[in-house]
C-alpha positions in Angstrom: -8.6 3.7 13.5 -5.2 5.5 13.1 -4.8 8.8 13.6 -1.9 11.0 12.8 -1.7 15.1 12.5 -3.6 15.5 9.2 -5.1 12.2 8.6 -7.1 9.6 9.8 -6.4 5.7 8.5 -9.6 3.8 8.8 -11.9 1.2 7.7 -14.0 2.0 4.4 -17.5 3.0 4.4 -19.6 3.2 1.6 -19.6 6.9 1.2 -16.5 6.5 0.0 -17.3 5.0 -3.4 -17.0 8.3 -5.4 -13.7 9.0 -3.5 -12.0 5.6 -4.6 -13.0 5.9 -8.0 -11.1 9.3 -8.4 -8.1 7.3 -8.2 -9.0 3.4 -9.0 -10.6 4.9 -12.8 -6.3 5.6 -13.7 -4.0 3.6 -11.7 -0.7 5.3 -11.9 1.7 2.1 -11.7 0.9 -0.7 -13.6 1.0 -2.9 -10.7 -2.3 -1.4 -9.7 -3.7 -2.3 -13.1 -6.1 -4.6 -11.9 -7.5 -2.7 -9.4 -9.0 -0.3 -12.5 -12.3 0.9 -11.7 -14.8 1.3 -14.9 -17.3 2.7 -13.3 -18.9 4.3 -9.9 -21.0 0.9 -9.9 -17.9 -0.8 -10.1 -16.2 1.3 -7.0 -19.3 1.0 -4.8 -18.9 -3.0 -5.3 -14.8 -2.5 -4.2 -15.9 -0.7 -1.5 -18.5 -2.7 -0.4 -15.5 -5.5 -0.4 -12.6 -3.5 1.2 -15.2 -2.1 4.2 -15.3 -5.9 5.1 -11.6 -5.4 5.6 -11.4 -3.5 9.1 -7.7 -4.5 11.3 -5.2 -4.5 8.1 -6.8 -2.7 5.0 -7.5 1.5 5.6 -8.7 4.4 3.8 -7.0 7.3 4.4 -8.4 10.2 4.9 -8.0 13.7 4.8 -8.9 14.9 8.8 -10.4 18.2 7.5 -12.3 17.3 5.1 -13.6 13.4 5.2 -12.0 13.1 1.9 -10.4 9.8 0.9 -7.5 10.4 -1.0 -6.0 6.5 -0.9 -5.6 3.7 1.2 -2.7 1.7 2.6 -2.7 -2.0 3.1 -0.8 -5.7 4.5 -1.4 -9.1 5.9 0.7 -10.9 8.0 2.5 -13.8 6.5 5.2 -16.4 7.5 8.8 -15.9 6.8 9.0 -20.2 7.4 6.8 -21.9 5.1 5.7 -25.4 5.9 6.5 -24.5 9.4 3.4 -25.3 11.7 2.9 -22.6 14.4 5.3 -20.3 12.3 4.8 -16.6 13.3 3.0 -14.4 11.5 5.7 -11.4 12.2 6.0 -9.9 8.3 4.2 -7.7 6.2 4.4 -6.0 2.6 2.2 -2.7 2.9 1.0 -1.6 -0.2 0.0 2.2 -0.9 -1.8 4.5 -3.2 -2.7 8.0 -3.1 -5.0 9.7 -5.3 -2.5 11.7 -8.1 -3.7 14.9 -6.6 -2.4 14.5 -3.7 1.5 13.6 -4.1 3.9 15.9 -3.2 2.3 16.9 0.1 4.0 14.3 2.4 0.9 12.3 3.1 1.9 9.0 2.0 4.9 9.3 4.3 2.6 10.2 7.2 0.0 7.4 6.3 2.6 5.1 6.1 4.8 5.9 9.2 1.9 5.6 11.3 0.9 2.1 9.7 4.9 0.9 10.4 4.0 1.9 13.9 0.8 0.4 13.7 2.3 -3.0 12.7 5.2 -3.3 14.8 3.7 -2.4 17.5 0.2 -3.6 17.6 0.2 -6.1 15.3 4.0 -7.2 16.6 5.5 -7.5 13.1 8.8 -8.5 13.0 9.9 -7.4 9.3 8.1 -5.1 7.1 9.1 -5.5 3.2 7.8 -3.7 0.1 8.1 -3.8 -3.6 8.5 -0.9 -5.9 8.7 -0.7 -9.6 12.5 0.8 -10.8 10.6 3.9 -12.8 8.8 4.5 -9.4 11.4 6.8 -7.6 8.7 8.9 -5.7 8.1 5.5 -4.1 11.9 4.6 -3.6 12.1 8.0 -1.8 9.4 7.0 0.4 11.1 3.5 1.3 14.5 5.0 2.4 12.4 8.1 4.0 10.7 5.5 6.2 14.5 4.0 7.0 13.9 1.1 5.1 17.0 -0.5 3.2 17.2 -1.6 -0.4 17.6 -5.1 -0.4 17.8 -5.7 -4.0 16.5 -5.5 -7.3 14.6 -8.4 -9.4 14.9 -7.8 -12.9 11.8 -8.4 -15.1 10.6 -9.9 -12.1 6.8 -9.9 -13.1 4.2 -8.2 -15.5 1.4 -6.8 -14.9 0.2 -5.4 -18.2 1.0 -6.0 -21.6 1.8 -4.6 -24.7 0.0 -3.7 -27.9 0.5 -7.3 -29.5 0.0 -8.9 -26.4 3.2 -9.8 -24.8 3.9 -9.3 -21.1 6.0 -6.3 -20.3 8.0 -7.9 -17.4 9.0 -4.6 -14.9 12.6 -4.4 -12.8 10.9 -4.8 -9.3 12.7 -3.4 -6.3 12.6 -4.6 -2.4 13.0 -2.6 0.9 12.6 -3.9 4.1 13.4 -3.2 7.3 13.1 -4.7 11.0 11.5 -3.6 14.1 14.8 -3.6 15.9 15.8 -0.9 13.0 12.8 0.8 13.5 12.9 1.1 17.1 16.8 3.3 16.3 
């Protein structure tokens, strides 16, 4: 569990099934698409799932309230593949909140305490994430959390299609940045 002023990041429980619906039932960016929620049925299954998940995959949670207003994310992966005994030093976070709560500054508080929590429990190395190019409330976030634009892959990947079918390929951005640059 991860604490910070307002919130609390922890595992899921299975109260929180009406909570994760709220904002699984109209994912905002289409690279949550897949994580669409039909049904409360449906969300008490996910959570079910994600409560499994207890040392890299949180709920975060409102500290007055108990409420559950998103969750924040990563697994450590090698930056040398193929490399036997390679370090498991990097991780892509991934965030959501629930729509109602933007503006408010708690996915920067949910996600500087997770940085911390990965560099300096989980001794990551590099943290890197991936944001659409329409998404500039999360491009904000990514340079408010000192992380530097690395580049931009144009219609890098698709995660929905469009009324005839056809992939709709989005203009994905990276930011990254180290734990020596996080340590400044």
């Amino acid at each position: 569990m991860i604490e910070t002023k307002r919130l609390v990041l922890r595992p899921f429980v299975e109260k929180d099934a009406q909570d994760v619906f709220e904002y699984l039932k109209e994912p905002m960016v289409n690279c949550f698409a897949c994580m669409k929620l039909n049904t409360i049925e449906d969300a008490k299954t996910e959570v079910e799932r994600r409560a499994k998940e207890t040392e890299f995959y949180f709920a975060i949670v409102l500290k007055e309230t108990g409420k559950v207003i998103g969750e924040i994310e990563a697994y450590p992966e090698t930056q040398s593949p193929g490399e036997e005994n390679a370090a498991l030093d990097t991780f892509s976070p991934c965030w959501m909140l629930n729509k109602e709560y933007h503006g408010k500054g708690y996915a920067y508080e949910a996600a500087h305490a997770f940085f911390e929590y990965l560099f300096f429990q989980k001794g990551a190395r590099r943290i890197y994430a991936y944001t659409e190019d329409y998404n500039l409330s999360c491009q904000r976030l990514c340079e408010k959390l000192g992380m530097r634009r690395e580049g931009m892959f144009v219609e890098f990947v698709s995660f929905v299609n469009d009324v005839e079918g056809n992939p709709i390929y989005e203009n994905t951005i990276q930011y990254a940045i180290l734990q020596k640059e996080w340590k400044r």
